[in-house]
N, C-alpha and C positions, 0 to 999 in steps of 0.2 A: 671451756671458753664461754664467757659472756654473750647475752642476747644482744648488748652493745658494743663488744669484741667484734665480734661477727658482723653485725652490719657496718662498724667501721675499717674492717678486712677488706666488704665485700666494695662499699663505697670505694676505697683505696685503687681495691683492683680497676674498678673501672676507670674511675679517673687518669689511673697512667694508663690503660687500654685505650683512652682517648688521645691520649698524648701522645700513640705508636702511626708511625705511617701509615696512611692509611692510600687504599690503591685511589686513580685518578676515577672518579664518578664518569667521566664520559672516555671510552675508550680510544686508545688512537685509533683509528680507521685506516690511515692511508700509511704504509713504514717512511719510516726517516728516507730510503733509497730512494723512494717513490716521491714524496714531497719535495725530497731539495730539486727536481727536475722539471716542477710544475710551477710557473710564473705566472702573476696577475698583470690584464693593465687595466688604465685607467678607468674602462666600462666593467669592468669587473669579472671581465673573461678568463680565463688561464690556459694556458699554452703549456705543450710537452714540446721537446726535442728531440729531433731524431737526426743521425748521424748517418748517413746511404753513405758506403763504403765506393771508394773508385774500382773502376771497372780494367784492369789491366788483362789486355792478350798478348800471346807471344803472337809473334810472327818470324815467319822463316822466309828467307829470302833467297832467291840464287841471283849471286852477283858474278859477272864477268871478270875472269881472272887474266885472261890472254886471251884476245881475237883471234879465231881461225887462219889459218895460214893459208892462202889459195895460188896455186900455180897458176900462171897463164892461158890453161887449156881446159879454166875452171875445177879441176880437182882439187881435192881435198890435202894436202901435204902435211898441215898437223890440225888436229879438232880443237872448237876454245876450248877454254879452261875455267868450268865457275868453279864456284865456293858457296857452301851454304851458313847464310849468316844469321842468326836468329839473336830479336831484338822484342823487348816486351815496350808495346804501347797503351798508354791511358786514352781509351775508347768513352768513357764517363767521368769525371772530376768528381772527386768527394763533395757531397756536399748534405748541407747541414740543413735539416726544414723544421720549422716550428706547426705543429698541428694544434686544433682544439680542443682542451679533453675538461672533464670532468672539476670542479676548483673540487678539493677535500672536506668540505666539508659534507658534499654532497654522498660522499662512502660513509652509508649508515649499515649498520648490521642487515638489515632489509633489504638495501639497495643491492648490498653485496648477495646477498642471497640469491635475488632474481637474477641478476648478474651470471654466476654461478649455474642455477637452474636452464637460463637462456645457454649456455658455454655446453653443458651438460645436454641438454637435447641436439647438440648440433653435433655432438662427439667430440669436441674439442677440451672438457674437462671430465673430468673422472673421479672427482676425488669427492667429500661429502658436501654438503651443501650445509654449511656451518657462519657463514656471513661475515668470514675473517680474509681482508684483503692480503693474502699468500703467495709467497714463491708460486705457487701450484697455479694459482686460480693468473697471477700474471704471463704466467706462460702460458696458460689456454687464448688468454687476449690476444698475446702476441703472436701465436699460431691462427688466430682467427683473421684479424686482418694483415697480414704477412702481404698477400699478397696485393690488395688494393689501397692499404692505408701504412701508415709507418712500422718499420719493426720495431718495435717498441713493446713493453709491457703495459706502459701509460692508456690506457682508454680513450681512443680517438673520440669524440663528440659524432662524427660519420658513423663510428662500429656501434654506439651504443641505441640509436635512431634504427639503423640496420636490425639489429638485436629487437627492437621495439621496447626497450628500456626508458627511453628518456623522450621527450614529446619532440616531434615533428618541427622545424624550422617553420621561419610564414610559409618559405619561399618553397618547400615542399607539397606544405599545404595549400598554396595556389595553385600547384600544380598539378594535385592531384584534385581540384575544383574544376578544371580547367577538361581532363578529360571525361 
């Protein structure tokens, strides 16, 4: 092969090399699951959803089947009769709450890291500290604030403050002026 064989081999190769998919330069951050549940409005905030399941208890009941029967001399001649009825009621109504959390573009490799790190010092993740927004690393969210902010995977704008991730509201910050 030629000295000009060859560099029009090698040219060739690259050129269709260039012409081959090539991966997205900026990675997704947030998954498809996670994005289609995070909405903007018009100040440019974004909101998650979250679904609080209703609250049904049974209850058991004794209902009166037949009044006692009482003779004249006040005795007892036959005892009522209940029946035990059991009946489940809705104690809380489902209901659906929008919180504040994070807009996407804001999950940078970095952010997810600290993220992770914060998750990881509290015991709530476990897994590596790699800066990929994961099954894993959403379930540490969602086990972290369970119980004061939504179940959800989505990152409350409250847990990440909490966390000390993301800066302080005014309205925190006058308050903590204030004491």
């Amino acid at each position: 092969m030629s000295r000009a064989n060859f560099y029009m081999s090698a040219l060739s190769g690259l050129a269709l090399a260039a012409c081959a998919a090539q991966p997205s330069a900026v990675p997704e951050m947030v998954p498809a699951f996670m994005a289609a549940q995070i909405e903007s409005d018009s100040d440019g905030r974004c909101f998650g959803r979250d679904i609080t399941p209703a609250v049904i208890e049974t209850v058991t009941a004794q209902v009166l089947d037949a009044p006692a029967t009482i003779a004249e001399d006040g005795s007892v001649i036959s005892p009522a009769f209940y029946r035990s009825e059991i009946r489940q009621q809705i104690t809380r109504e489902r209901q659906e709450v929008a919180f504040e959390t994070l807009c996407p573009p804001a999950y940078t490799v970095e952010f997810v890291q600290t993220l992770q790190r914060a998750l990881k010092a509290r015991g709530y993740y476990t897994g590596d500290v790699h800066g990929h927004l994961d099954t894993m690393t959403g379930r540490a969210v969602q086990e972290f604030q369970r119980d004061d902010g939504p179940d959800s995977p989505l990152l409350w704008i409250a847990t990440a403050r909490e966390l000390g991730i993301v800066e302080l509201s005014p309205e925190q910050i006058d308050l903590l002026n204030t004491m």
